[in-house]
C-alpha positions as CSV (number, residue, x, y, z in Angstrom):
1,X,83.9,11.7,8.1
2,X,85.8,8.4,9.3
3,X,87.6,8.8,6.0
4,X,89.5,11.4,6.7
5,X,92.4,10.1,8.7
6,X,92.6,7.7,6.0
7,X,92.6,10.6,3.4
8,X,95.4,12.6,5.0
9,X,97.5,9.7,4.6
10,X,96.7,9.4,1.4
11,X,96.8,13.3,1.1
12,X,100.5,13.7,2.6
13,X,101.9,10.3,1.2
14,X,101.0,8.8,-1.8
15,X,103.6,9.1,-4.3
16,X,100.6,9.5,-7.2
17,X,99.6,12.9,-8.2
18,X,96.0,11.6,-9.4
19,X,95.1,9.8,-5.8
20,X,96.5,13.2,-3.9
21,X,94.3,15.5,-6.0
22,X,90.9,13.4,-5.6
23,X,92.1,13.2,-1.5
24,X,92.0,17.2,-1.3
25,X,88.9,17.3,-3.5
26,X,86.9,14.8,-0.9
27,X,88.8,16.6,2.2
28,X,86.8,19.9,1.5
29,X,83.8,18.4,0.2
30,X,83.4,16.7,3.6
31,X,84.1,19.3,5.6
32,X,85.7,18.2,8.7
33,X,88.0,21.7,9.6
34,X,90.3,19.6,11.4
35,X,92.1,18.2,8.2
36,X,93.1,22.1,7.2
37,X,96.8,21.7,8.8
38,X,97.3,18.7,6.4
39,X,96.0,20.9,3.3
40,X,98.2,23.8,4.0
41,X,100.6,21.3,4.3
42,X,100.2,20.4,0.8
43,X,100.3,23.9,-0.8
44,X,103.8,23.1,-1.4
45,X,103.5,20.0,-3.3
46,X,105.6,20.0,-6.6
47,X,102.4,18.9,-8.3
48,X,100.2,22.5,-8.9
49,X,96.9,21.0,-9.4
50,X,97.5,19.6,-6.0
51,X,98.2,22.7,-4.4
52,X,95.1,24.4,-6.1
53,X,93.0,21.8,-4.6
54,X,94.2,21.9,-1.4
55,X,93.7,25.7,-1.4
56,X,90.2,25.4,-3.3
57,X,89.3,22.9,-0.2
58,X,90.7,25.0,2.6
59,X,88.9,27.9,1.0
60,X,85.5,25.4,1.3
61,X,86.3,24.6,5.2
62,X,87.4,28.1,6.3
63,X,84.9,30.3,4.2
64,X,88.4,32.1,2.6
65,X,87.6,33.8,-0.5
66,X,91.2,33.2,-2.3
67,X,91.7,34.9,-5.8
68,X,90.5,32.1,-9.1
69,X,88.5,30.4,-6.3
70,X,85.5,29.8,-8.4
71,X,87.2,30.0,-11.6
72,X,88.6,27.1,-13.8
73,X,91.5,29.0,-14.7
74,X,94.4,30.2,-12.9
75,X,96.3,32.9,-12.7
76,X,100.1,32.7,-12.3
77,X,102.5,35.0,-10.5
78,X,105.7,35.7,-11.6
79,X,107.5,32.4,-10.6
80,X,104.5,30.8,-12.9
81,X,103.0,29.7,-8.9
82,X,99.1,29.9,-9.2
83,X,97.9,33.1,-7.1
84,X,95.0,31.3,-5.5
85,X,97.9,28.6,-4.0
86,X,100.1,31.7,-3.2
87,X,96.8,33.4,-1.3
88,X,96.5,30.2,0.6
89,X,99.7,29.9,1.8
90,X,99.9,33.8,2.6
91,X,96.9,33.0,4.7
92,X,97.8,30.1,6.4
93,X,101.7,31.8,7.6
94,X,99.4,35.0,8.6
95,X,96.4,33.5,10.3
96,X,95.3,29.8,10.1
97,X,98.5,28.1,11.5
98,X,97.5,30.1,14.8
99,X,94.1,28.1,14.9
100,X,92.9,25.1,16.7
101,X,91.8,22.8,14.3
102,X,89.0,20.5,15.6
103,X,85.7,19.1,14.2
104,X,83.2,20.8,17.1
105,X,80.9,17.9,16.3
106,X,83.2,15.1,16.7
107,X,84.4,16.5,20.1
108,X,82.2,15.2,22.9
109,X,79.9,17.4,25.1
């Protein structure tokens, strides 16, 4: 978990697609909810195997069941967008931008 400041940076900055992938990979697989915002953030990067990580992760931290989630292929919607990153971003406008994002146990009692 102290990675992941470090991997939202990483996440939202660098200008490598490889680096930004294996950041939203690690992001879910820790499981700290509070980096959500800067994965929904990414839904929109130009890069789609970005975005589907970045929805594959959020769907890990949230317990979202987005379409292709535990598939290796993806369907594409008309604009040739993966669904699944579509789904995600369709869930964050609709509901998760309205959540507080914290870790519970980082927060002291």
């Amino acid at each position: 978990k102290p990675a992941v400041p470090n991997l939202i940076v990483l996440l939202l900055t660098d200008s490598a697609v490889q680096p930004r992938r294996q950041a939203a990979i690690a992001l879910g697989k820790i499981g700290d909810i509070s980096s959500v915002p800067a994965l929904a953030q990414c839904l929109r990067d130009q890069d789609s195997g970005v975005a589907i990580f970045c929805a594959k992760s959020i769907a890990m931290l949230t317990g979202q069941e987005f379409p292709d989630l535990h598939s290796t292929g993806y369907t594409l919607n008309n604009e040739g967008v993966p669904v699944i990153v579509v789904t995600a971003k369709e869930w964050w406008l609709e509901n998760g931008r309205y959540e507080i994002w914290v870790d519970m146990e980082s927060v002291s009692p």
